[in-house]
N, CA, C and O atoms as CSV, one atom per row, in Angstrom:
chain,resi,resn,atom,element,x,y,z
A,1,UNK,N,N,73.144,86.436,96.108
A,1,UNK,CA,C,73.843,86.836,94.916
A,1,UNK,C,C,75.239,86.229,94.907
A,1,UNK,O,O,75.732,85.699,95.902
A,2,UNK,N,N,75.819,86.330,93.790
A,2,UNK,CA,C,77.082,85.832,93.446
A,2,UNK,C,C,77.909,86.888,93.210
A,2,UNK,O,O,77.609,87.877,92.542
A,3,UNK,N,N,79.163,86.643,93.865
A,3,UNK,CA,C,80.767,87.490,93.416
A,3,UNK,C,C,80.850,87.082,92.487
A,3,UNK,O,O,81.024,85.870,92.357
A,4,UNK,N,N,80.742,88.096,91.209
A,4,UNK,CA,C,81.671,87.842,89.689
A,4,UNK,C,C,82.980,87.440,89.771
A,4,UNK,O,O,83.328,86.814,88.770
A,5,UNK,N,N,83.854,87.577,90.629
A,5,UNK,CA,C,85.327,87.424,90.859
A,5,UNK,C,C,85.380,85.864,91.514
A,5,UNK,O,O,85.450,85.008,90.632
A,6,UNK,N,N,85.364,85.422,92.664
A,6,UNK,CA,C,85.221,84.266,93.550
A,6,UNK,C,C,83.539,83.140,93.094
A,6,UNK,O,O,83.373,81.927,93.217
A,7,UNK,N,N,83.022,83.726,92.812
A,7,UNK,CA,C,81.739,82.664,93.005
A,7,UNK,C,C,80.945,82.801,94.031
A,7,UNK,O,O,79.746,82.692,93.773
A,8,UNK,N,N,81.391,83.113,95.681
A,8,UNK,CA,C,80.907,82.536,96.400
A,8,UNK,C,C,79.899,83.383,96.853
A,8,UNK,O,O,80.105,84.584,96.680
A,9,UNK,N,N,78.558,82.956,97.546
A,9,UNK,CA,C,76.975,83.276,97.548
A,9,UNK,C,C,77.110,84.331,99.110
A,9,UNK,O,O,77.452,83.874,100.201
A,10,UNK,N,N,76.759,85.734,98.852
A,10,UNK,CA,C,76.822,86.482,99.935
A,10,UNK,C,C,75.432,87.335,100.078
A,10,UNK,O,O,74.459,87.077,99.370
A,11,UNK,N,N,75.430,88.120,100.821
A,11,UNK,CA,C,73.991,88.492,100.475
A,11,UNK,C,C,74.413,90.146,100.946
A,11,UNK,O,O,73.610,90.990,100.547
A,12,UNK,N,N,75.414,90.580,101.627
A,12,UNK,CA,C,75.821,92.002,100.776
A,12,UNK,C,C,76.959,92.271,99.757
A,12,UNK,O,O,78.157,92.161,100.013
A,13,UNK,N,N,76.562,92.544,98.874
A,13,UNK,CA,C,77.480,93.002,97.679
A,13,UNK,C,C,78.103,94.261,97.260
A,13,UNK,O,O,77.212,95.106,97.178
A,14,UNK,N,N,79.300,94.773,96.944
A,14,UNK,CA,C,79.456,95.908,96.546
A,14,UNK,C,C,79.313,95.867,94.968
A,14,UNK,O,O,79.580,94.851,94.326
A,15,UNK,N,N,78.881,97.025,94.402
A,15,UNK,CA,C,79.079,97.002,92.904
A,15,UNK,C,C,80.369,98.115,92.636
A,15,UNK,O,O,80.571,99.280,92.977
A,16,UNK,N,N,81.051,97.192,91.909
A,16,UNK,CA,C,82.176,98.196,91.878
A,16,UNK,C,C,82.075,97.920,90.113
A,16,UNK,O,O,82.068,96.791,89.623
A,17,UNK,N,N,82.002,99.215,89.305
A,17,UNK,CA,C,81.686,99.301,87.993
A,17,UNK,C,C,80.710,98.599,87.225
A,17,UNK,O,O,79.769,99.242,86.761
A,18,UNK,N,N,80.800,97.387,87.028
A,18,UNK,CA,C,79.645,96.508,86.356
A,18,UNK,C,C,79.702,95.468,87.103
A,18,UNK,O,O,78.875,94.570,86.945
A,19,UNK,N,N,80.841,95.371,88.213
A,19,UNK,CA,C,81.109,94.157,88.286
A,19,UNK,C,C,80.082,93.916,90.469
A,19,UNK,O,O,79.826,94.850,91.229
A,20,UNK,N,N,79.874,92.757,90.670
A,20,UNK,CA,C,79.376,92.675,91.934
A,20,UNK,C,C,80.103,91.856,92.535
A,20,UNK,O,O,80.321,90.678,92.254
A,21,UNK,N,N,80.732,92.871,93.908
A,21,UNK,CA,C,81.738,92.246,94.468
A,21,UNK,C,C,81.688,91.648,96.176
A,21,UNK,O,O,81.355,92.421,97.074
A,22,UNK,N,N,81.910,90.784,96.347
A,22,UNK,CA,C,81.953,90.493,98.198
A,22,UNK,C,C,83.165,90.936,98.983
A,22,UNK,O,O,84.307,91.104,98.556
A,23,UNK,N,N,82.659,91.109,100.331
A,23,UNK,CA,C,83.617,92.200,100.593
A,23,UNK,C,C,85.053,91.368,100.858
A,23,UNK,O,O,86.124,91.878,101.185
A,24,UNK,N,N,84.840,90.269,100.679
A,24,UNK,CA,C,86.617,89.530,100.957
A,24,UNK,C,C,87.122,89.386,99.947
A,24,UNK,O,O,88.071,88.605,100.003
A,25,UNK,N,N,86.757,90.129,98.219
A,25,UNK,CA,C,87.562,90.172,97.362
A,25,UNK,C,C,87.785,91.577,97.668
A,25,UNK,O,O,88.963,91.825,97.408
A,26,UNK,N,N,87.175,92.617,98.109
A,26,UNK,CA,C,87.444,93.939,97.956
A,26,UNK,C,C,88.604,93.941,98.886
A,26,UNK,O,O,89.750,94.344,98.685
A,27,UNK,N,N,87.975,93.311,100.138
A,27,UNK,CA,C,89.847,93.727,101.066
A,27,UNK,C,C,91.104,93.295,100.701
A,27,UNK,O,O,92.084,93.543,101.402
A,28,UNK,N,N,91.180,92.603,99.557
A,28,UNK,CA,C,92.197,91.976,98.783
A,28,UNK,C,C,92.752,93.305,98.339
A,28,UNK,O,O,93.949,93.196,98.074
A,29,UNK,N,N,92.237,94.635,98.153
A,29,UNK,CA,C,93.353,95.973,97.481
A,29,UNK,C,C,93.197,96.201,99.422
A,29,UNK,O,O,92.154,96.106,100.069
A,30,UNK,N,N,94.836,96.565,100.049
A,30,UNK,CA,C,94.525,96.952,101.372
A,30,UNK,C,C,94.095,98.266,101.637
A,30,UNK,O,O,93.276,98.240,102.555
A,31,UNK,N,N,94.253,99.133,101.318
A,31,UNK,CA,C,93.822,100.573,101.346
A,31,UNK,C,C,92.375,100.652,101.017
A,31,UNK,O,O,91.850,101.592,101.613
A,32,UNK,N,N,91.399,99.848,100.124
A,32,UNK,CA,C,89.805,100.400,99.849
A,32,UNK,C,C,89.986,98.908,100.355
A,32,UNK,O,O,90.384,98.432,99.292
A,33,UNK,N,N,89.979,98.341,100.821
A,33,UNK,CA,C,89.560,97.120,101.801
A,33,UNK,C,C,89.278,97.765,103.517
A,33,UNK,O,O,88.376,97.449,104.293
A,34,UNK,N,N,90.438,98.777,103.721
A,34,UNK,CA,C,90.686,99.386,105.205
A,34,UNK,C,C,88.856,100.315,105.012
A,34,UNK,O,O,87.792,100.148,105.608
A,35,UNK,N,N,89.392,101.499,103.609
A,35,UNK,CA,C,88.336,102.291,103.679
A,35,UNK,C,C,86.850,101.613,103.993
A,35,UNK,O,O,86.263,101.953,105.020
A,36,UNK,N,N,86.272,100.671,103.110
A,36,UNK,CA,C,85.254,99.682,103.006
A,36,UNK,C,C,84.531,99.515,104.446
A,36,UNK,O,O,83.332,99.650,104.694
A,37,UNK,N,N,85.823,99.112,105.522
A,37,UNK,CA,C,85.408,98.900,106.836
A,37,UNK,C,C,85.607,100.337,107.745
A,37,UNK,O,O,85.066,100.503,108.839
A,38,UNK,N,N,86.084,100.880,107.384
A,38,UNK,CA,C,85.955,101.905,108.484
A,38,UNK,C,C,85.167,103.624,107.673
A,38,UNK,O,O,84.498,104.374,108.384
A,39,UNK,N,N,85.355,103.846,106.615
A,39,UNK,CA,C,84.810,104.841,106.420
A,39,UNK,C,C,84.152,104.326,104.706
A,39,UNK,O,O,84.764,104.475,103.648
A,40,UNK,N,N,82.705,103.685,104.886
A,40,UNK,CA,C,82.295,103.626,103.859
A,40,UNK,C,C,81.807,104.973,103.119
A,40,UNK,O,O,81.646,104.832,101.907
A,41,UNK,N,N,81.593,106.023,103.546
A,41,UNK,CA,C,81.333,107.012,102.185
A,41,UNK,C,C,82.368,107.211,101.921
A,41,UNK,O,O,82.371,107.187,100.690
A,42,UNK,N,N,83.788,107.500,102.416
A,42,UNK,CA,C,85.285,107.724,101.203
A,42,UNK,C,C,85.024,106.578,100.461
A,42,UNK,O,O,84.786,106.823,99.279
A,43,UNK,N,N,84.995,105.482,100.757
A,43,UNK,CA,C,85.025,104.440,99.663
A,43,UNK,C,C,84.448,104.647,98.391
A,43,UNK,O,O,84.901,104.763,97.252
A,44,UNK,N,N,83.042,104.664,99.026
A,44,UNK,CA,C,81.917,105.565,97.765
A,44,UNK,C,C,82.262,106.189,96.729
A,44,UNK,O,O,82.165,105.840,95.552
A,45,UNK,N,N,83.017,107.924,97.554
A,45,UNK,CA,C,82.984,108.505,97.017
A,45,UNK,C,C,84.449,108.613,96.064
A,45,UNK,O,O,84.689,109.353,95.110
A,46,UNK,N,N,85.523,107.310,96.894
A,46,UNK,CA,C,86.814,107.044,95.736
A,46,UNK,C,C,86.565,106.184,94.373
A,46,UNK,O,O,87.347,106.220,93.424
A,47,UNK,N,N,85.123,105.243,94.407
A,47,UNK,CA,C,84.675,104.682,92.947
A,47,UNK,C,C,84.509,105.651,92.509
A,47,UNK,O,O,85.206,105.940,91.536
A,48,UNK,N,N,83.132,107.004,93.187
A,48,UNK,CA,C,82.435,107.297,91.863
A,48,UNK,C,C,84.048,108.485,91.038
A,48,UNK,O,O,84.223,108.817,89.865
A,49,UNK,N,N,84.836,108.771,92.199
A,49,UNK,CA,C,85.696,110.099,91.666
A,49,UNK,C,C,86.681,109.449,90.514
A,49,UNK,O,O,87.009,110.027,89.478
A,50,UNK,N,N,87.126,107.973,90.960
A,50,UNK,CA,C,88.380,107.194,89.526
A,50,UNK,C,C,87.985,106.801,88.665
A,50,UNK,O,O,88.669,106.316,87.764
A,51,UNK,N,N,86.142,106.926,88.670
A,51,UNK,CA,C,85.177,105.961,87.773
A,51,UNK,C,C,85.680,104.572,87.283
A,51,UNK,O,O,85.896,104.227,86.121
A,52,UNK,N,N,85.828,103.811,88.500
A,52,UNK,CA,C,86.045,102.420,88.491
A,52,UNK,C,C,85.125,101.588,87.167
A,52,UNK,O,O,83.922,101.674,86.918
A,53,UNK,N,N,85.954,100.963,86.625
A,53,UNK,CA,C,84.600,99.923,85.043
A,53,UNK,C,C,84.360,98.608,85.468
A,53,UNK,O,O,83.307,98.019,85.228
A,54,UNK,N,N,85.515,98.019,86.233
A,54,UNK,CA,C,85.512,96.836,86.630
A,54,UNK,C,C,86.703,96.330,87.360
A,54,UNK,O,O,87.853,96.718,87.152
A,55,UNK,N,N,86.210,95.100,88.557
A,55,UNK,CA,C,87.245,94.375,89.366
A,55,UNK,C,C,88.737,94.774,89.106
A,55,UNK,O,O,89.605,94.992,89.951
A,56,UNK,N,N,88.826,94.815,87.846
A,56,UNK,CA,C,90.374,94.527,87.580
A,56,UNK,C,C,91.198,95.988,87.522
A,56,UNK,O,O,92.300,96.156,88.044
A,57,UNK,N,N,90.598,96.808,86.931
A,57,UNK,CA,C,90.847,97.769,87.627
A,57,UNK,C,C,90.831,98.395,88.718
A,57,UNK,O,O,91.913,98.792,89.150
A,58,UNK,N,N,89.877,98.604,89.307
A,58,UNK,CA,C,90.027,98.455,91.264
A,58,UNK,C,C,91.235,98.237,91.564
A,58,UNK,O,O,92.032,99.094,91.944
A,59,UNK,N,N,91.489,96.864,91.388
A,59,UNK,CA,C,92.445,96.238,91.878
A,59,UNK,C,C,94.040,97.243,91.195
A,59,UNK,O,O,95.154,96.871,91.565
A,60,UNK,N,N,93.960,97.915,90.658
A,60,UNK,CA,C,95.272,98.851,90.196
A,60,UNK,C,C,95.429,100.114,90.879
A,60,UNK,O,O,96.313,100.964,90.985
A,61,UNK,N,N,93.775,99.857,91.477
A,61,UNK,CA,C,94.279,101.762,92.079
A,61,UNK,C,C,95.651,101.723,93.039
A,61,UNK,O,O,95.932,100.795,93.798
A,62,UNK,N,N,96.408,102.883,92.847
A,62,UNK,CA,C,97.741,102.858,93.565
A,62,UNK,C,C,97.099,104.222,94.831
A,62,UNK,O,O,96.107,104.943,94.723
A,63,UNK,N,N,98.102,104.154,95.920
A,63,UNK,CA,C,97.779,104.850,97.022
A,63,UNK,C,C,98.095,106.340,96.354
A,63,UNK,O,O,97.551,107.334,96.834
A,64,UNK,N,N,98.723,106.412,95.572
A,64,UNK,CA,C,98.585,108.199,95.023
A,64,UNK,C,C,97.719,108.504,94.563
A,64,UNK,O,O,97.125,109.537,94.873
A,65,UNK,N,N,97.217,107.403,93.324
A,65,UNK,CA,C,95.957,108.195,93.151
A,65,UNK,C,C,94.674,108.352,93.907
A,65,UNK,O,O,93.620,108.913,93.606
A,66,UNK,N,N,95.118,107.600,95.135
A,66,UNK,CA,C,93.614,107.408,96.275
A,66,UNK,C,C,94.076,109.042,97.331
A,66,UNK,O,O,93.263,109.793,97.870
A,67,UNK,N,N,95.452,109.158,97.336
A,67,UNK,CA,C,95.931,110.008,98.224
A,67,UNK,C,C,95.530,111.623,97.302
A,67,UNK,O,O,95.726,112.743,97.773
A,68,UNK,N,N,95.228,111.472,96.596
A,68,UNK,CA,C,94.802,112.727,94.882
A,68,UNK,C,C,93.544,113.448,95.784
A,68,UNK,O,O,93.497,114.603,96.208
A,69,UNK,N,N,92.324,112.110,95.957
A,69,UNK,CA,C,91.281,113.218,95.919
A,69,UNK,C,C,90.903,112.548,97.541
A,69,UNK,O,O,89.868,112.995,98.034
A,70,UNK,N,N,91.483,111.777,98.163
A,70,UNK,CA,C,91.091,111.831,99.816
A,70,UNK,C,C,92.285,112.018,100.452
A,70,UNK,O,O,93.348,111.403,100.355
A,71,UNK,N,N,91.884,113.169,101.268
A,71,UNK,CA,C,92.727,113.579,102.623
A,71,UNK,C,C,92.447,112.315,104.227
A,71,UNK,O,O,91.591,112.259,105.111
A,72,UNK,N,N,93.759,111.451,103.875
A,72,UNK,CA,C,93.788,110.567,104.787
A,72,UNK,C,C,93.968,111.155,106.251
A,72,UNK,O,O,93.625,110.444,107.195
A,73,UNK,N,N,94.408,112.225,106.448
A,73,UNK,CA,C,94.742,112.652,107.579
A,73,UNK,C,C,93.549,112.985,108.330
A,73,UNK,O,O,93.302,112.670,109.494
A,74,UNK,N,N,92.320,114.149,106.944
A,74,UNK,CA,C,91.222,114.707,107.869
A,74,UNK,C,C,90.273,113.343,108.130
A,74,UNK,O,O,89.527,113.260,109.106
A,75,UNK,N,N,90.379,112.503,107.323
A,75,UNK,CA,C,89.295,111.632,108.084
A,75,UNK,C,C,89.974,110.352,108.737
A,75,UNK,O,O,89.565,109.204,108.564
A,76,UNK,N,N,91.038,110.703,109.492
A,76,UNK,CA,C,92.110,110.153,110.575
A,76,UNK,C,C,92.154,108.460,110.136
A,76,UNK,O,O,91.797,107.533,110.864
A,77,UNK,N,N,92.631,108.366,108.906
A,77,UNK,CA,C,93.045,106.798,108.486
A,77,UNK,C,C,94.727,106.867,108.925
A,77,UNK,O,O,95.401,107.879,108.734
A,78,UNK,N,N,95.074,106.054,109.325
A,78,UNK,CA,C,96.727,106.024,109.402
A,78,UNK,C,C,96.934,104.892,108.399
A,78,UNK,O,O,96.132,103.975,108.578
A,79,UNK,N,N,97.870,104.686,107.298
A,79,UNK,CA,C,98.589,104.265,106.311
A,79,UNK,C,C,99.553,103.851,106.867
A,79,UNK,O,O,99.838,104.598,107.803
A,80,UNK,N,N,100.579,102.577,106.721
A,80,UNK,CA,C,101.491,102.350,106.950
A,80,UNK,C,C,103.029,102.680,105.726
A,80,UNK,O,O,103.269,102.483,104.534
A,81,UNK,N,N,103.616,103.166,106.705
A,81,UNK,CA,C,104.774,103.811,104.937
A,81,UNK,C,C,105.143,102.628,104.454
A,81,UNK,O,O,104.867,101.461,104.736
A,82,UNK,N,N,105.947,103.256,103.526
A,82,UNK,CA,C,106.567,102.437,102.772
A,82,UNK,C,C,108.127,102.562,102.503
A,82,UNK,O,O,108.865,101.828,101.846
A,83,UNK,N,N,108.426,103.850,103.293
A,83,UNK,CA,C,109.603,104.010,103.479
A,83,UNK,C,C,110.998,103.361,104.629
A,83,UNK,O,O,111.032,103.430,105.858
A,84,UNK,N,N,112.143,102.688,103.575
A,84,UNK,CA,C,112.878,101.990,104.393
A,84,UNK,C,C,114.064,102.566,104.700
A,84,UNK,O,O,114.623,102.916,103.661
A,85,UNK,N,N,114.589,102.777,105.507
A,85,UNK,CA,C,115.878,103.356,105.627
A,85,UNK,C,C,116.755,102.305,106.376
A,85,UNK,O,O,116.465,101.805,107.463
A,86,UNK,N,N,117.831,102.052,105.659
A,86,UNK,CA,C,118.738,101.260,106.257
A,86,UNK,C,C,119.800,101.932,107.307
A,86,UNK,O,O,119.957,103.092,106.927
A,87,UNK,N,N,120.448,101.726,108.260
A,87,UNK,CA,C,120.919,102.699,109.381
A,87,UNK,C,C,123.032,101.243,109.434
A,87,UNK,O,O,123.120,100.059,109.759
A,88,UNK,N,N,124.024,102.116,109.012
A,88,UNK,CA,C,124.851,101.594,109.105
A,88,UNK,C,C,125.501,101.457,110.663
A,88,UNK,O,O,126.535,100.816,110.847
């Protein structure tokens, strides 16, 4: 089969809304790229809960709304912050 996004010929695919995706466009969002490889049913179950339509959306989910309906802690993902503090 073919990635709608890239072209290139894989033979597992994710379907993310209408669209069929390989998994080296999916790890392109880092957070459902991490999930993808280490805990595929959150992944699962973060399409069916944002009702993903297509690629391009995927690609917008922000970590709050992934942080909304999965508890990163109970299924022990560590996130890297994003918080900077400058120290004079």
């Amino acid at each position: 089969m073919k990635c709608d996004n890239c072209g290139n010929e894989a033979t597992w695919m994710e379907m993310i809304g209408s669209d069929f995706i390989c998994r080296k466009c999916v790890q392109k969002h880092k957070i459902m790229g991490l999930l993808l490889r280490t805990h595929m049913n959150s992944f699962q179950f973060a399409l069916k809960k944002l009702k993903i339509k297509n690629y391009a959306e995927f690609m917008e989910i922000t970590r709050e709304q992934l942080e909304e309906i999965i508890n990163f802690k109970k299924i022990k993902v560590k996130l890297e912050t994003t918080n900077v503090v400058f120290l004079d």
